[in-house]
C-alpha positions, 0 to 999 in steps of 0.5 A: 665130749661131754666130760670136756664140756663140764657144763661150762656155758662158754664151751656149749657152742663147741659142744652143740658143733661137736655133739651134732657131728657125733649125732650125725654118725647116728642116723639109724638110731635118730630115725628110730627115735623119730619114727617112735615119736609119731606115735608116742610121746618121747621124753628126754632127760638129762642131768645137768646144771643148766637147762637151756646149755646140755646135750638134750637141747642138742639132741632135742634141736637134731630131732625136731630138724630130721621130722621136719625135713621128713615131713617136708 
C-alpha cells in the first residue's frame, strides 16, 4: 500500500481509507500501543517526504480516536 502511495499528495486520501481499513485489522496491537502511551511517552517515526501526507499521521489520527473513545 504504502509502495503504491509513493508519497504522492494526491493519492493520500485513498491511502488514509486504505491504511485505516488495514489498521483496523489491528486492534490488539493499537490497544497495546495506547495502553503503553498512558504511562509513557510514545514517539512515532516515519521517513517520508512530506509531513502532514504519511502513514504516521494516520496511524497518529487512529490512535488518538481509540484513547478517546476509551476515555469516554
Amino acid at each position: 500500500l504504502r509502495k503504491w502511495f509513493g508519497h504522492r499528495p494526491e493519492r493520500f486520501d485513498a491511502f488514509r481509507r486504505r491504511y485505516t481499513a488495514e489498521l483496523a485489522l489491528a486492534s490488539v496491537e493499537l490497544d497495546r500501543i495506547v495502553d503503553e502511551s498512558k504511562l509513557h511517552r510514545v514517539t512515532l517515526l516515519y521517513g517520508a517526504r512530506g509531513p502532514q501526507t504519511n502513514h504516521a499521521v494516520v496511524l497518529l489520527q487512529c490512535l488518538q480516536e481509540r484513547l478517546n473513545r476509551r476515555q469516554s
